[in-house]
N, CA, C and O atoms as a CHARMM CRD file, in Angstrom:
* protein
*
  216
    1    1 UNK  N    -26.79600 -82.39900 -42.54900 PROA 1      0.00000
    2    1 UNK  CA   -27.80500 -83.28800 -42.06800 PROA 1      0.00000
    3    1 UNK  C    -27.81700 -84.59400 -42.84000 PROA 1      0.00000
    4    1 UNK  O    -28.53300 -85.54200 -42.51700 PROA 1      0.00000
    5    2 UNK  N    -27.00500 -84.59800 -43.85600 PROA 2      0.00000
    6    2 UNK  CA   -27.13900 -85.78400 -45.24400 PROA 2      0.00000
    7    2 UNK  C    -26.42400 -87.06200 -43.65000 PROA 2      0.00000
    8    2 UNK  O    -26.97600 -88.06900 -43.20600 PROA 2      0.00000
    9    3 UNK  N    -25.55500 -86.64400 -43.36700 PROA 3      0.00000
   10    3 UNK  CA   -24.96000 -87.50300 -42.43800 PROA 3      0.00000
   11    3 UNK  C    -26.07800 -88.23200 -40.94600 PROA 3      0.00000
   12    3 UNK  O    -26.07800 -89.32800 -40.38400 PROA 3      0.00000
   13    4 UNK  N    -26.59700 -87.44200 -40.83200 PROA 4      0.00000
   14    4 UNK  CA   -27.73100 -88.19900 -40.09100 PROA 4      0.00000
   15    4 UNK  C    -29.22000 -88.87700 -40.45400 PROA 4      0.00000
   16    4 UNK  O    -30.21000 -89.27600 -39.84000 PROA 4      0.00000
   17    5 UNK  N    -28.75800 -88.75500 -41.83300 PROA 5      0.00000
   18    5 UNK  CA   -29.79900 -89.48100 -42.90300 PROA 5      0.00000
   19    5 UNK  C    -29.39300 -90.37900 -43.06800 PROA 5      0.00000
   20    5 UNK  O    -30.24900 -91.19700 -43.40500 PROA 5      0.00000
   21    6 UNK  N    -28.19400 -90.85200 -43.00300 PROA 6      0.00000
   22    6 UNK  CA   -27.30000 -92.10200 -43.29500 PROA 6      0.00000
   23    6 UNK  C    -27.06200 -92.81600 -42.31100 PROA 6      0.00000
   24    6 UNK  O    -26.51800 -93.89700 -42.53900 PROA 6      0.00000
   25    7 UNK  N    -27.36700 -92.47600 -40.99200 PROA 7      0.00000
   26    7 UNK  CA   -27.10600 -92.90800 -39.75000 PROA 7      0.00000
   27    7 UNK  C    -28.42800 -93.35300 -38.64600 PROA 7      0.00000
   28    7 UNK  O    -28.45900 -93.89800 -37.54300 PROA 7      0.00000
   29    8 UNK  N    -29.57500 -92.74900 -39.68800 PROA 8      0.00000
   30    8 UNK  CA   -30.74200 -93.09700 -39.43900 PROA 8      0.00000
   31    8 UNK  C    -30.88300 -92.53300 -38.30500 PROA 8      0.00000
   32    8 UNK  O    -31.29400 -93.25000 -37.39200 PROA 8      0.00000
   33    9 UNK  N    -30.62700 -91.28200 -38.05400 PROA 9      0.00000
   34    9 UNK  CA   -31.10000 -90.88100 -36.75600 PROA 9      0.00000
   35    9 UNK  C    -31.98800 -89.33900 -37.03500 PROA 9      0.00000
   36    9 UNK  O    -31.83200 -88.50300 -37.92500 PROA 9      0.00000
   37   10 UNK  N    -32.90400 -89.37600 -35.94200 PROA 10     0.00000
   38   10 UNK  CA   -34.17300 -88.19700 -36.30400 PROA 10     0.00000
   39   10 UNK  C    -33.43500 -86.72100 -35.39500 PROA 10     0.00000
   40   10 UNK  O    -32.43800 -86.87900 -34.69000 PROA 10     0.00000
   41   11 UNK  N    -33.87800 -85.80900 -35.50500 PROA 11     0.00000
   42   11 UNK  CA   -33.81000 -84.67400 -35.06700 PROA 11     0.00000
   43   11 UNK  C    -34.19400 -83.92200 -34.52300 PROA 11     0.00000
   44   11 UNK  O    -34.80100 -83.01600 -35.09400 PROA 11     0.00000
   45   12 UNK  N    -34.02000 -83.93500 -33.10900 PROA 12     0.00000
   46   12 UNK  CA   -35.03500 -83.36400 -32.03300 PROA 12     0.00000
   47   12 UNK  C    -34.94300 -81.69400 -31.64500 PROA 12     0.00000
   48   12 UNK  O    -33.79000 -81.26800 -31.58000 PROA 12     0.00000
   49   13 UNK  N    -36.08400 -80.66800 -31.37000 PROA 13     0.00000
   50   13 UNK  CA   -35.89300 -79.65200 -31.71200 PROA 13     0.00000
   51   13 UNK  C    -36.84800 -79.56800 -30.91500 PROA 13     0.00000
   52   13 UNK  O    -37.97900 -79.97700 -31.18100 PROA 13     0.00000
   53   14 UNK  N    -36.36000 -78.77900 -29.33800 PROA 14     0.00000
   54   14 UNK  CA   -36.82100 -78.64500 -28.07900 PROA 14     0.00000
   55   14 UNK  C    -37.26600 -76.91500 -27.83000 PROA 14     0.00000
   56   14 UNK  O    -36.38900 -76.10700 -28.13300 PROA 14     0.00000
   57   15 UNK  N    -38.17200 -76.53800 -27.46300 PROA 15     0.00000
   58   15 UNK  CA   -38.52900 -74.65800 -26.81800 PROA 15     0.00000
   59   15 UNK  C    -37.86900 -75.05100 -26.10900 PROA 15     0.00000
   60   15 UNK  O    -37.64800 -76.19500 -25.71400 PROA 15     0.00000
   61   16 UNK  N    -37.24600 -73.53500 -25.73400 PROA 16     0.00000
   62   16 UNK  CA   -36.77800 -73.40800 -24.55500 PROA 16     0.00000
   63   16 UNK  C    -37.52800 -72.31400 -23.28600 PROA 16     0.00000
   64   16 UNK  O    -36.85400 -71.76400 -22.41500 PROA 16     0.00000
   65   17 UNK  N    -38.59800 -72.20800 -23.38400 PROA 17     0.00000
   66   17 UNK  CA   -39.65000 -71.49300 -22.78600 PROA 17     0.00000
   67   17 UNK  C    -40.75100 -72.51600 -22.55200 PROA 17     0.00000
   68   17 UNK  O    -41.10500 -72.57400 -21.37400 PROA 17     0.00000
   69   18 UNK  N    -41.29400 -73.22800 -23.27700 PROA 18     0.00000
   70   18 UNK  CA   -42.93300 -73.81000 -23.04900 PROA 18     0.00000
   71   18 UNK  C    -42.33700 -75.58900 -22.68800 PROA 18     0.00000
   72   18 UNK  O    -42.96700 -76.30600 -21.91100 PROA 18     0.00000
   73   19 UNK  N    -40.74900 -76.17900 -23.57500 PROA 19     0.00000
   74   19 UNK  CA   -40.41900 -77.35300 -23.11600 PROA 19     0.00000
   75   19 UNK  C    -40.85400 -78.24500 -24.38600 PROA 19     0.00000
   76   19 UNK  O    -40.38400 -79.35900 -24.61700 PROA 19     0.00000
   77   20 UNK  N    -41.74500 -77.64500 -25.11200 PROA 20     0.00000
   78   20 UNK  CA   -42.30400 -78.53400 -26.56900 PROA 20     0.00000
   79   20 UNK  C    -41.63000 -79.13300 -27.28000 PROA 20     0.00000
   80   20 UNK  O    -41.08400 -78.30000 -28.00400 PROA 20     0.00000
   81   21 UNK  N    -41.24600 -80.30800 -27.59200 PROA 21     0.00000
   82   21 UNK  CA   -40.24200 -81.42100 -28.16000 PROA 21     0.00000
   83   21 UNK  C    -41.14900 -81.85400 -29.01700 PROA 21     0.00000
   84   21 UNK  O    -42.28900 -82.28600 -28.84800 PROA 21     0.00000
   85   22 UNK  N    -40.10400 -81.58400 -30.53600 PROA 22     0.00000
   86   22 UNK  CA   -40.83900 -82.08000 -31.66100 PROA 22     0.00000
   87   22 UNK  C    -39.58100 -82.76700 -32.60500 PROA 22     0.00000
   88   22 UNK  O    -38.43800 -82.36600 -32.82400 PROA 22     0.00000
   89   23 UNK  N    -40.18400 -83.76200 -32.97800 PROA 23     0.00000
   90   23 UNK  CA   -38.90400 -84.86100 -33.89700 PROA 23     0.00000
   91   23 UNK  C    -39.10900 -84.90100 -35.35400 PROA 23     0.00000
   92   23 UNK  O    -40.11400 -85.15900 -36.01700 PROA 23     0.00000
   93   24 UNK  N    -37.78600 -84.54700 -35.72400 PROA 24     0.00000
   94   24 UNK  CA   -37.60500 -84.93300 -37.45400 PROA 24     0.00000
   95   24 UNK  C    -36.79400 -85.48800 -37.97400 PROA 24     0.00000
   96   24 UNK  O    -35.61200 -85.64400 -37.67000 PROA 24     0.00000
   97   25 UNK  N    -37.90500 -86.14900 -39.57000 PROA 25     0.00000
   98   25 UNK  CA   -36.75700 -86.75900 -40.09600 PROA 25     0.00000
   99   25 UNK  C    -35.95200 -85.59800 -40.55200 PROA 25     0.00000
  100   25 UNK  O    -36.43400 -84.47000 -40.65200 PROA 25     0.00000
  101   26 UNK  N    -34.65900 -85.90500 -40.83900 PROA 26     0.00000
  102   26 UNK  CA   -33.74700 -85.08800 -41.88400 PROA 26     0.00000
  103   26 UNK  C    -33.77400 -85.38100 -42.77800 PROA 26     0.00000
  104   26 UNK  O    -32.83900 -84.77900 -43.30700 PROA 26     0.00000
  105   27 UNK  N    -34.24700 -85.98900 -43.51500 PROA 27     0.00000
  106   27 UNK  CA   -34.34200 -86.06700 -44.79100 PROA 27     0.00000
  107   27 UNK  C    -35.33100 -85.55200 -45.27500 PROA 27     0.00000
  108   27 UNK  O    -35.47500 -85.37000 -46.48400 PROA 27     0.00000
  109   28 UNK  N    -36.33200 -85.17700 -44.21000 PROA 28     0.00000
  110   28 UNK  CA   -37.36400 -84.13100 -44.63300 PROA 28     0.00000
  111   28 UNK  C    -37.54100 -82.80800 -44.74300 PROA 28     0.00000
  112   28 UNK  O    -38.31800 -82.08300 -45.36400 PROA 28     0.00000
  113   29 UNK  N    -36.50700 -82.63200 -43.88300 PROA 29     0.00000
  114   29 UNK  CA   -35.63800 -81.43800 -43.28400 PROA 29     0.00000
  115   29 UNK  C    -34.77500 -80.77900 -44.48400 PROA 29     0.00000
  116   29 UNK  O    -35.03300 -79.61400 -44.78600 PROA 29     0.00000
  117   30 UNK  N    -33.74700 -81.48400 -45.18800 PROA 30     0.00000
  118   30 UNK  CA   -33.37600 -81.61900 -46.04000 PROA 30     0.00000
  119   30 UNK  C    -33.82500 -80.86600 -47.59500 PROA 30     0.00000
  120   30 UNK  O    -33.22700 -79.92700 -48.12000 PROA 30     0.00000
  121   31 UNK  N    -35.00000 -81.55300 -48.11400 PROA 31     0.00000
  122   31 UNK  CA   -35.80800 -81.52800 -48.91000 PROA 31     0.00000
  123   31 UNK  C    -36.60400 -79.85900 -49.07600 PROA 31     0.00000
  124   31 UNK  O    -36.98800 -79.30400 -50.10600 PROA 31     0.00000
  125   32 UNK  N    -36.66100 -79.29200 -47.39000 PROA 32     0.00000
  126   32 UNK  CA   -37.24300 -78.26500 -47.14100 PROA 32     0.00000
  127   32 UNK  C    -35.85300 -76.90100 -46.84800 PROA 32     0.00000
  128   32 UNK  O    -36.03700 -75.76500 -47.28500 PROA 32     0.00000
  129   33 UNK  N    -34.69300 -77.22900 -46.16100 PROA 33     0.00000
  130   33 UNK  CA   -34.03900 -76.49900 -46.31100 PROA 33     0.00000
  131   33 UNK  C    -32.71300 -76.43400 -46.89400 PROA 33     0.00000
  132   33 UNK  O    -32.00000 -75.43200 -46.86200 PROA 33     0.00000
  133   34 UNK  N    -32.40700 -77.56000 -47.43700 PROA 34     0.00000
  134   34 UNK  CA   -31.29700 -77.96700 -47.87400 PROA 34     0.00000
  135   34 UNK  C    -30.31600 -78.34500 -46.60600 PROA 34     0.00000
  136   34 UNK  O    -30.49500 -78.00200 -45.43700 PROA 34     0.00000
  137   35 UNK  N    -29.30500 -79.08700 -47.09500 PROA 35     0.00000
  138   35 UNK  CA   -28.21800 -79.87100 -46.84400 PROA 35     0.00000
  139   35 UNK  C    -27.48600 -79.14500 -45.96100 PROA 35     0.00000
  140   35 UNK  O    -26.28500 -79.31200 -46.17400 PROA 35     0.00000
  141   36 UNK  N    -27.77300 -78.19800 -44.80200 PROA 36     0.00000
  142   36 UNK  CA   -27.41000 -77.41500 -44.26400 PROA 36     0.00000
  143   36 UNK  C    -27.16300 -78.02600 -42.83400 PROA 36     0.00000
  144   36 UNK  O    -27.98800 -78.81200 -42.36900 PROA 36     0.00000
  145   37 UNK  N    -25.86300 -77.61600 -42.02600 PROA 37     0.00000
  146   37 UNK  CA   -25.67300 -78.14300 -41.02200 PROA 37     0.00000
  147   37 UNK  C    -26.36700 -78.34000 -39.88100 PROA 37     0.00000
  148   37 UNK  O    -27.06000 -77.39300 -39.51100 PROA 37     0.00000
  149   38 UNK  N    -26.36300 -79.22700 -39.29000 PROA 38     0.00000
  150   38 UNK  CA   -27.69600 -79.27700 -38.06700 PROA 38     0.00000
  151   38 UNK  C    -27.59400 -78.19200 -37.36900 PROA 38     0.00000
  152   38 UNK  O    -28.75600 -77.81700 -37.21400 PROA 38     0.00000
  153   39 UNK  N    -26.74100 -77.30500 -36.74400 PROA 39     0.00000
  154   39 UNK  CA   -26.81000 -76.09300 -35.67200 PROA 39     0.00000
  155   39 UNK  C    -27.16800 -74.96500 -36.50600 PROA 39     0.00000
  156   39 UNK  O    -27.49600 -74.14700 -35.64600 PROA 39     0.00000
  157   40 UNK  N    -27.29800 -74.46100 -37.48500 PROA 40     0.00000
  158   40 UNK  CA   -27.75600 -73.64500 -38.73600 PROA 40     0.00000
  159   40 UNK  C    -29.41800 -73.86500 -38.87700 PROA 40     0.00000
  160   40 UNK  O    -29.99600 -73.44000 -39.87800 PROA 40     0.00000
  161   41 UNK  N    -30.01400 -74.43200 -37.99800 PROA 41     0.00000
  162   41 UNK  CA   -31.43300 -74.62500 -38.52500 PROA 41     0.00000
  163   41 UNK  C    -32.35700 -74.30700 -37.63600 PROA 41     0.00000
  164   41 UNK  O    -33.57100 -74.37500 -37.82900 PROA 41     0.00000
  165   42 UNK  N    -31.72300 -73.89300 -36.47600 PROA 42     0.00000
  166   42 UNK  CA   -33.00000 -72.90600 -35.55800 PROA 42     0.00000
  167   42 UNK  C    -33.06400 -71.82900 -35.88400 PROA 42     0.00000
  168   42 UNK  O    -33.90700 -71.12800 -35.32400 PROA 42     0.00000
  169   43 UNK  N    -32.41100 -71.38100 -36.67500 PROA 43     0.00000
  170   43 UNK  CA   -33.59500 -70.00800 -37.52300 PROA 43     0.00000
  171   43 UNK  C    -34.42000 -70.17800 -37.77200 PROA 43     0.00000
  172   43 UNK  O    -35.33800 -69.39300 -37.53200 PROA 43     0.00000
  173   44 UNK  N    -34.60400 -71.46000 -38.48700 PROA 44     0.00000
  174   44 UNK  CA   -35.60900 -71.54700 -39.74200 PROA 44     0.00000
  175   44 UNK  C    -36.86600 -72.21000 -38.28900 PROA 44     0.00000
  176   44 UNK  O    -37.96800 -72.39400 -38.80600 PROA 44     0.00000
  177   45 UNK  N    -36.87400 -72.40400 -37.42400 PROA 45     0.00000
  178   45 UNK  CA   -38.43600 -72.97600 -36.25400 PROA 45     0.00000
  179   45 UNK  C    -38.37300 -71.70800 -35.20300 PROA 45     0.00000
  180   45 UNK  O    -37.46600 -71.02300 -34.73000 PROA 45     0.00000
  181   46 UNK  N    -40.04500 -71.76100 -35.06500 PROA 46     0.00000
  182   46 UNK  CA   -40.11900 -70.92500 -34.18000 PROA 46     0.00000
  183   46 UNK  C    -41.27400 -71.67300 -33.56900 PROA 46     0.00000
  184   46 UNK  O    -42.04000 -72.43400 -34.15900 PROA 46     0.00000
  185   47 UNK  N    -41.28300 -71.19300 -31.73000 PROA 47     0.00000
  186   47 UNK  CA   -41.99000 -71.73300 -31.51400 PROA 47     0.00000
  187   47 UNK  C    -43.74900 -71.52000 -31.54900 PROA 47     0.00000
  188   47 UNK  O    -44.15700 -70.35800 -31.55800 PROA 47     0.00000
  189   48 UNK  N    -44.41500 -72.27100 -31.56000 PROA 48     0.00000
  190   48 UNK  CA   -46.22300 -72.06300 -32.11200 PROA 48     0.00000
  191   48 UNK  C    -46.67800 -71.41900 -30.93800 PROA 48     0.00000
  192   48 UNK  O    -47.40900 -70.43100 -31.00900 PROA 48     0.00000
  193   49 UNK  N    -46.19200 -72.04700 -29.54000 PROA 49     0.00000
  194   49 UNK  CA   -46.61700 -70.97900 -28.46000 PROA 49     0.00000
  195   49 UNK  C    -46.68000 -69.60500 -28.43700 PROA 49     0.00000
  196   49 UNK  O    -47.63000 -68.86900 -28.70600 PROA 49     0.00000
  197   50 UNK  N    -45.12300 -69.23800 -27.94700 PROA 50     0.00000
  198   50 UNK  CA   -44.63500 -68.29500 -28.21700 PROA 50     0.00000
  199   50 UNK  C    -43.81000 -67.23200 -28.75100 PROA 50     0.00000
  200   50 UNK  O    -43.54800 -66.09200 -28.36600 PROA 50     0.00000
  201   51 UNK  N    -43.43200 -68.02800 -29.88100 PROA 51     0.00000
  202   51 UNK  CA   -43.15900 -67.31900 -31.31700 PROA 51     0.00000
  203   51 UNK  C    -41.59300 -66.90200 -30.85300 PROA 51     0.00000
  204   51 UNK  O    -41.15600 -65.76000 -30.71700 PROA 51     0.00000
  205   52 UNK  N    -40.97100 -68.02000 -30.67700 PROA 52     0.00000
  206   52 UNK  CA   -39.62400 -67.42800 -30.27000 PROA 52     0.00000
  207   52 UNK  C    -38.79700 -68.40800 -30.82400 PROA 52     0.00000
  208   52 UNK  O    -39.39100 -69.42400 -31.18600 PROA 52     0.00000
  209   53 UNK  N    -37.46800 -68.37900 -31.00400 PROA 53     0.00000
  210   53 UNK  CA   -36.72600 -68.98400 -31.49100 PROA 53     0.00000
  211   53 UNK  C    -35.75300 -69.31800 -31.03000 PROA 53     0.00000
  212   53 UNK  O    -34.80400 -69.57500 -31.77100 PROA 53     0.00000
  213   54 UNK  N    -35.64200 -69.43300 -29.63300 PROA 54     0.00000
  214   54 UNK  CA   -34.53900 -69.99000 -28.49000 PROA 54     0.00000
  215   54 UNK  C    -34.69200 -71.81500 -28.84400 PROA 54     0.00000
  216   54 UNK  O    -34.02500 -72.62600 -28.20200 PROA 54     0.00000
């Protein structure tokens, strides 16, 4: 994600049940899970609706 910190671009992280689109920085992202590749990080969200992780 260090690479889209550098590129200034945010990180969008969509349900795939309810449609809920929520944006981050990565560098905040970062800070919270480490330097870990962007497709490696929908483990770590689930959704507040319905508690799923698609």
């Amino acid at each position: 994600m260090s690479s889209a910190v550098e590129l200034g671009q945010f990180i969008k992280i969509t349900c795939q049940h309810c449609r809920v689109t929520h944006r981050y920085d990565p560098g905040d992202l970062i800070e919270i899970l480490g330097d870990v590749p962007f497709l490696n990080i929908q483990e770590n969200f689930h959704c507040s609706k319905f508690g799923k992780r698609d």
